[in-house]
C-alpha positions as CSV (number, residue, x, y, z in Angstrom):
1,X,7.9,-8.7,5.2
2,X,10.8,-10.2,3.4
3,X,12.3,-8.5,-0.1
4,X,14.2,-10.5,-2.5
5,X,16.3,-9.3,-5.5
6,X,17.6,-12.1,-7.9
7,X,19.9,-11.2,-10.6
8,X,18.8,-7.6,-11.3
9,X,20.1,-5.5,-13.9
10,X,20.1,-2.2,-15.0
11,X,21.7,0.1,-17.6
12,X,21.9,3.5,-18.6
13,X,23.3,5.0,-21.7
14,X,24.9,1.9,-22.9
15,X,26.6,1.3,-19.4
16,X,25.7,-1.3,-17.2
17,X,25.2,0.4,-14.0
18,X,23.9,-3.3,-12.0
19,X,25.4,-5.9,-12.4
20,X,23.2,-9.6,-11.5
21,X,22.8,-7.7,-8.1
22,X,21.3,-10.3,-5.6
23,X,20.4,-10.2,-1.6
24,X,17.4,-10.7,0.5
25,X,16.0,-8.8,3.5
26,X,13.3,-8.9,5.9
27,X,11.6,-6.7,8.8
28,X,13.4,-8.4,11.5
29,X,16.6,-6.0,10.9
30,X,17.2,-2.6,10.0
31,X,18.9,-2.8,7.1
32,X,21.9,-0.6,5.5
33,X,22.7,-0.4,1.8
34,X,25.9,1.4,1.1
35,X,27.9,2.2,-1.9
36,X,27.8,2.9,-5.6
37,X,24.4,2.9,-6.9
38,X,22.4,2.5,-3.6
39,X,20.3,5.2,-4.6
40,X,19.4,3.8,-7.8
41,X,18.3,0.0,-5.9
42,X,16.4,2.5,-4.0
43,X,14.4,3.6,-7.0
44,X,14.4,0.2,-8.0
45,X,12.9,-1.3,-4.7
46,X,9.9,1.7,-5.0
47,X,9.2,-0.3,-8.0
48,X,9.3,3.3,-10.0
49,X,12.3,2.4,-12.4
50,X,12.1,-0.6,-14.9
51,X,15.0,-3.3,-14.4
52,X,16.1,-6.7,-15.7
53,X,15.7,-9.4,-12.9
54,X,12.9,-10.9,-10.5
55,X,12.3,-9.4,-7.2
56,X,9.6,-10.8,-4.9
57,X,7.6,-9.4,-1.6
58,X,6.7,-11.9,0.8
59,X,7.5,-14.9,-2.2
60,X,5.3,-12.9,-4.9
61,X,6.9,-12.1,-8.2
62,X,6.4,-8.7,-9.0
63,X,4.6,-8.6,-12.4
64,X,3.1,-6.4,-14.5
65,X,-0.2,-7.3,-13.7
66,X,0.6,-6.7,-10.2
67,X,3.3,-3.8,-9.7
68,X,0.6,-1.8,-8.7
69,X,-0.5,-3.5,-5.4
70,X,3.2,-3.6,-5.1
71,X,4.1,0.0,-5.1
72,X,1.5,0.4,-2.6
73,X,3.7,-1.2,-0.1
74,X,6.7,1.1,-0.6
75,X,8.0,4.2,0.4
76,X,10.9,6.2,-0.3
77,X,12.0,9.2,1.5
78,X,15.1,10.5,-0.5
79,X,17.2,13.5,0.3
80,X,15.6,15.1,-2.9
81,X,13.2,18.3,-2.0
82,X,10.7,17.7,-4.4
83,X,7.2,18.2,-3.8
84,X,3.9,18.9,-5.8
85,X,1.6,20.8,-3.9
86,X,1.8,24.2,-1.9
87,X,0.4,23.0,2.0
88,X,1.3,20.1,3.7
89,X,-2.3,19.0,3.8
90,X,-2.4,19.0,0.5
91,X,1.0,16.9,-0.5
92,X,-1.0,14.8,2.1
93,X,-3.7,14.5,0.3
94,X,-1.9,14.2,-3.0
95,X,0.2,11.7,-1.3
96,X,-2.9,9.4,-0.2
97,X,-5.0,10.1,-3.6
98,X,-1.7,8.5,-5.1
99,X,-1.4,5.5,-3.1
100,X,-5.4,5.0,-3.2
101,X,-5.2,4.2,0.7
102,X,-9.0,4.7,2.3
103,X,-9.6,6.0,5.9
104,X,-12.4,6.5,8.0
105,X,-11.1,9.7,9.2
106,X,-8.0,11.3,7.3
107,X,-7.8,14.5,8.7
108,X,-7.5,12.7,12.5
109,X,-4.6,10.2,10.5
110,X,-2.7,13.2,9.2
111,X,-2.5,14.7,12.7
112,X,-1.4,11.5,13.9
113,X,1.2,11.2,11.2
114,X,2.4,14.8,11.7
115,X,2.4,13.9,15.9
116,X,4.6,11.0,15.6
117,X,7.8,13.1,13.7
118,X,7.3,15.7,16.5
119,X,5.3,18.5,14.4
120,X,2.2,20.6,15.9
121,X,-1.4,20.4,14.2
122,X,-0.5,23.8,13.1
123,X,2.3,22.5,10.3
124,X,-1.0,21.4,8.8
125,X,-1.8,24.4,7.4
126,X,1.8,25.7,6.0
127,X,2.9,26.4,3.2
128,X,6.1,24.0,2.1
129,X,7.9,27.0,1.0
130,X,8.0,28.7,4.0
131,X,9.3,25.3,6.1
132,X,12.9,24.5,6.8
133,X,14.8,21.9,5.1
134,X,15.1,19.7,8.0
135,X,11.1,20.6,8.5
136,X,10.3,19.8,5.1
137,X,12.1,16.6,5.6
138,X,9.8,15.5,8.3
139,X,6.8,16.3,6.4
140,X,8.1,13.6,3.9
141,X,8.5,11.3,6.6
142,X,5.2,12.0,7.9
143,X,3.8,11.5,4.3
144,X,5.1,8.0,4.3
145,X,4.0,6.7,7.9
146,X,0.4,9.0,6.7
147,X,0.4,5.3,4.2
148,X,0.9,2.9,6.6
149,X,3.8,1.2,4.0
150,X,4.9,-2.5,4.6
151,X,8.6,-1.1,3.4
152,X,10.2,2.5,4.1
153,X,13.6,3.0,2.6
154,X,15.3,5.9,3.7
155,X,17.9,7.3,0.7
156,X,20.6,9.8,2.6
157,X,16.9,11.3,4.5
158,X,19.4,12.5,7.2
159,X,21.5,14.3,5.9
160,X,19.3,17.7,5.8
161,X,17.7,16.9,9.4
162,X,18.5,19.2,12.4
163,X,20.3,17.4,15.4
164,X,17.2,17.4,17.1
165,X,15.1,16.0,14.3
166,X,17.3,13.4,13.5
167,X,16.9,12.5,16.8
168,X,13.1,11.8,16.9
169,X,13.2,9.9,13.2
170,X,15.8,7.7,14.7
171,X,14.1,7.2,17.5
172,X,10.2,6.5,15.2
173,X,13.2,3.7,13.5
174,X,14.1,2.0,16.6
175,X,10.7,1.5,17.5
176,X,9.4,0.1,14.2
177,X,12.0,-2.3,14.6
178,X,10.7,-3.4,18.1
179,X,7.6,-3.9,16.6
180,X,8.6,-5.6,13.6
181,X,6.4,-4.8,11.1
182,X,7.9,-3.0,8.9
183,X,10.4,-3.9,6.8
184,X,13.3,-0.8,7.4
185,X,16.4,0.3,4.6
186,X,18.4,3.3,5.3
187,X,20.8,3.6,2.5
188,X,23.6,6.0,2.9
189,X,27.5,6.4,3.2
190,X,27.7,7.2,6.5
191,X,29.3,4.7,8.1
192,X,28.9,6.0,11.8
193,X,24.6,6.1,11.1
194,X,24.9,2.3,9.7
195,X,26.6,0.8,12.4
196,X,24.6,2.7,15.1
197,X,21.5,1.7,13.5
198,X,21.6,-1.2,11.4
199,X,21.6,-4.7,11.8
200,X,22.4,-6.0,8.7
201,X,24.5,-4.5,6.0
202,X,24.6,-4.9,2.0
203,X,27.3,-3.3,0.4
204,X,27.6,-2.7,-3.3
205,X,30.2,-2.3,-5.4
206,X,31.0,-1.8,-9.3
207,X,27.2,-2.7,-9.1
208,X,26.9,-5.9,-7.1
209,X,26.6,-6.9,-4.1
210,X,30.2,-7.8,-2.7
211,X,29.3,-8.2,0.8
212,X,25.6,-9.2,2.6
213,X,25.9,-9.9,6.7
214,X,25.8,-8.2,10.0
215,X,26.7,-4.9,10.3
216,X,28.9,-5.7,13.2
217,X,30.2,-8.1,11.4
218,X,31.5,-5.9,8.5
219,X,33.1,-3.2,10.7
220,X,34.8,-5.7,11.7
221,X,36.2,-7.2,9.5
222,X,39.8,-5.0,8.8
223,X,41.0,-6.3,5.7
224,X,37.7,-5.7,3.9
225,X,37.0,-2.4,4.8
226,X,40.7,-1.6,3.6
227,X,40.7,-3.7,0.3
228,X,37.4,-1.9,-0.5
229,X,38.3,1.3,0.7
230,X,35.4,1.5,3.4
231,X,35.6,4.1,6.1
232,X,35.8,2.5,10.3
233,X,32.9,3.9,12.4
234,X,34.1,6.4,14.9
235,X,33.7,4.1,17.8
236,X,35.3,0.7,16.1
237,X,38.3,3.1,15.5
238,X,38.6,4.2,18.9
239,X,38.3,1.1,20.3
240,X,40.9,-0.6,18.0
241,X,43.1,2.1,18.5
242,X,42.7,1.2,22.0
243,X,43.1,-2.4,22.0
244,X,46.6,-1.9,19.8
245,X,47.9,0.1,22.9
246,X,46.4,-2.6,25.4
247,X,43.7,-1.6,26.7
248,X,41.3,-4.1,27.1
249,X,37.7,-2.5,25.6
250,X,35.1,-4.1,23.6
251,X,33.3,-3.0,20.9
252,X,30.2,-1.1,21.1
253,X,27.6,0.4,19.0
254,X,26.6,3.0,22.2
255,X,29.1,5.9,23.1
256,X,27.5,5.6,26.5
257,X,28.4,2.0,26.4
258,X,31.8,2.9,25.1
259,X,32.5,5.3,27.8
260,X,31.6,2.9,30.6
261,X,33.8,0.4,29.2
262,X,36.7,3.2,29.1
263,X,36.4,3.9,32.8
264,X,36.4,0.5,33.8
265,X,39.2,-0.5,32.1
266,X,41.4,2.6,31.9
């Protein structure tokens, strides 16, 4: 699955929020968005917001007369707690009636989905209210994979997950990307979750896209990260911090990594 956004636009209230914002991503990376506005690109990409500009799945132009096949192929887990029914079965159920997705034997799938983020059968049958933040979270996550989506975008989904949770939604990530099928955006400011998890990066800025390329590559790269006033990853910092005082370490996206390198070297 590859996305591509061509000159997109947007304003609101008279101010131009996007400005000809342009970049192209596929399934083979995990990809981070970070910045100004990455939420709204989110909204954008779930084809739910109108915008000025082309983007195209797979080479199609979305259109009017096909937006709705479109939106089929997207889903976005956002930090926002917001559902619209009571149990989780039926926000599942709501979720698939929405979606129009058909299968032979749903109740089986949403087991399956609830399974895969690390949730008993019995989570089923709650209510919402009564679950957790970082529970509820999951349930959202489990309402996307429930679709079987071509594109997931996650929009700061981690910031209300338990250690442990975080963990196993990480972990669902890593594997999607082995499998490459899916085509994978986790947009947030975090700069330690992008460059453990991402391979490509697209930053934004004043509404554009000032920088599109490895996410290795851009924590790398000093002078930007300072001009634009970009945080370093915990590990790059160590590590150049490090290397100033002559120590010869790499860099690494793995603490475990990191740590090995430290006791050979030190």
């Amino acid at each position: 699955m590859e996305v591509k956004v061509e000159k997109l636009n947007y304003t609101y209230k008279g101010k131009k929020l996007l400005r000809d914002l342009s970049f192209s991503i596929s399934s083979k990376h995990i990809v981070g968005l970070t910045g100004k506005y990455k939420s709204l690109v989110c909204e954008i990409l779930d084809l739910t917001k109108p915008y000025q500009g082309e983007i195209f799945f797979d080479g199609e132009k979305i259109e009017k007369d096909n937006i709705r096949k479109f939106q089929q192929m997207v889903a976005l887990i956002s930090q926002e707690d917001l559902f619209f029914m009571d149990t989780v079965e039926e926000e599942m159920n709501f979720i698939v009636e929405n979606y129009q997705y058909t299968s032979r034997d749903l109740k089986k799938r949403m087991l399956d989905a609830l399974k895969l983020v690390g949730l008993a059968d019995s989570f089923l049958h709650r209510k919402l209210e009564t679950l957790s933040k970082s529970e509820r979270m999951l349930i959202k996550v489990a309402c996307a994979f429930l679709v079987n989506p071509k594109v997931i975008l996650f929009d700061e989904s981690f910031c209300y997950l338990s250690h442990n949770h975080k963990r196993v939604v990480l972990s669902l990530i890593q594997k999607m990307k082995e499998r490459k099928d899916k085509l994978i955006v986790i947009a947030s400011n975090d700069v330690n979750l992008l460059y453990a998890f991402t391979d490509l990066l697209v930053v934004l800025e004043n509404g554009e896209c000032i920088r599109e390329d490895k996410t290795s590559v851009v924590f790398r790269d000093f002078s930007f990260l300072e001009h634009h006033q970009i945080e370093l990853p915990d590990l790059i910092a160590f590590t150049r911090l490090a290397k100033e005082k002559g120590v010869r370490l790499s860099y690494h996206k793995d603490i475990l990594d990191l740590i090995k390198d430290v006791y050979k070297h030190v």
